[in-house]
N, C-alpha and C positions, 0 to 999 in steps of 0.2 A: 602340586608337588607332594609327595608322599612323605610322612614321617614317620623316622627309622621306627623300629622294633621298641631299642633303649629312650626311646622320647620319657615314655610315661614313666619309667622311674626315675632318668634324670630329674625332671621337673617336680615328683613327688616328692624330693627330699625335704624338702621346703614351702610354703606356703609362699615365700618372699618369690623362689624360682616360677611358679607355678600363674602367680599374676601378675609376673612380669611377662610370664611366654603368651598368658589370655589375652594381655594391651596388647601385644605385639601383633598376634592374628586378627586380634576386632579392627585393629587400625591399617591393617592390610587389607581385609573385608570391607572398609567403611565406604559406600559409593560413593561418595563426596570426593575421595581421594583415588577412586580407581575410573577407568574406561572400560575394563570389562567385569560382567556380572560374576560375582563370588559364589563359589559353592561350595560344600562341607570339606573339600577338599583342597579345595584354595589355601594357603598360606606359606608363607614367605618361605624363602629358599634357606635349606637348613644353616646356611652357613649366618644369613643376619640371623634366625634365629637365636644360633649361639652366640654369637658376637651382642646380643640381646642381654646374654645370661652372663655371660661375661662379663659385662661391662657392670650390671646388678650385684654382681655375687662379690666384686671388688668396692665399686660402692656404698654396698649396704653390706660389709660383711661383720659388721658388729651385730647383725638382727640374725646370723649364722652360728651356731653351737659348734664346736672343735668337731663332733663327729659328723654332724650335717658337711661341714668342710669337707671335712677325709671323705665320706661317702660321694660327693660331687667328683672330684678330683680323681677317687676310685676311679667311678665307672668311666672321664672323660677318659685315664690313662687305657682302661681296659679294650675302649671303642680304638684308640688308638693302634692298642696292641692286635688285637684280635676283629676286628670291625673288617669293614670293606675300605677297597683304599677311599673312597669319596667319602663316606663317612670321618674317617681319621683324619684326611686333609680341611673337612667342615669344622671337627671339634679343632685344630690348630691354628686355620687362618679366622676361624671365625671365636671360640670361646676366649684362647690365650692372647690372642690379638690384642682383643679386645681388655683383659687381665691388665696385661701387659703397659696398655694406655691407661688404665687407672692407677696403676704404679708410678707412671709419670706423673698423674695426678694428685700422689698423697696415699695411694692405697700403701699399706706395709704388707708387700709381697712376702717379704723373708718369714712374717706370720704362718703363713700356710705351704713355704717353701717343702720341709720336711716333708707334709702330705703328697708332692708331687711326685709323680712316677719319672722314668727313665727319659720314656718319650716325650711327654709332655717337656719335662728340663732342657733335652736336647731342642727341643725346638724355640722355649724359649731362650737360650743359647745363642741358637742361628737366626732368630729375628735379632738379639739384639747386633750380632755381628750386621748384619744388612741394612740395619737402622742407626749403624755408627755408633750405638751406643755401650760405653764401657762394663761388661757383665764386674759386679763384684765378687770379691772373692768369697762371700759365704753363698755364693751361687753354683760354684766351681767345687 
């Protein structure tokens, strides 16, 4: 599976993003856990990826600086806006998905609320509508 164009800067924003997307491919490559042979081109389909970085960046977003924040969130909103549809629909089912499940968990979303762009919002929006769950009003 090919990775996009904006991989590499997504992932450069941070060291925390950057070894979390390396476990992700070495454990996708690992024979032990695969049937077929890996090759430099082998790894995961962009959507666990992000849901990968996702799930990290909520997480561990105390080891994240306010601007490492904004810059992640940039580029996710930008891939959104401007991306291919399959891209934009990777960064929503797979990175805010994933946000989103750590919010449940304890993450404080409304921390990095502000930084989020239009689309991103909107979608997290329409998960929560699909997922029964009541959006608050400093979300709206």
């Amino acid at each position: 599976m090919a990775t996009p164009p904006w991989w590499e800067e997504l992932v450069s924003v941070s060291d925390v993003l950057a070894d979390a997307d390396r476990a992700e491919v070495k454990s996708w490559r690992d024979p032990a856990m695969s049937i077929i042979e890996a090759d430099g081109d082998d790894v995961p389909p962009l959507t666990v990826r992000l849901g990968t970085l996702g799930r990290v960046f909520g997480e561990r977003s105390a080891e994240f600086s306010h601007e490492q924040s904004r810059r992640v969130l940039r580029l996710l909103e930008q891939v959104q806006a401007e991306g291919s549809a399959q891209d934009g629909t990777a960064v929503a089912t797979g990175f805010f998905e994933a946000l989103l499940n750590t919010w449940d968990k304890g993450f404080d979303l409304r921390s990095v609320w502000a930084d989020m762009g239009p689309k991103s919002r909107a979608y997290c929006h329409a998960w929560n509508e699909f997922t029964g769950i009541e959006t608050p009003g400093w979300m709206r």
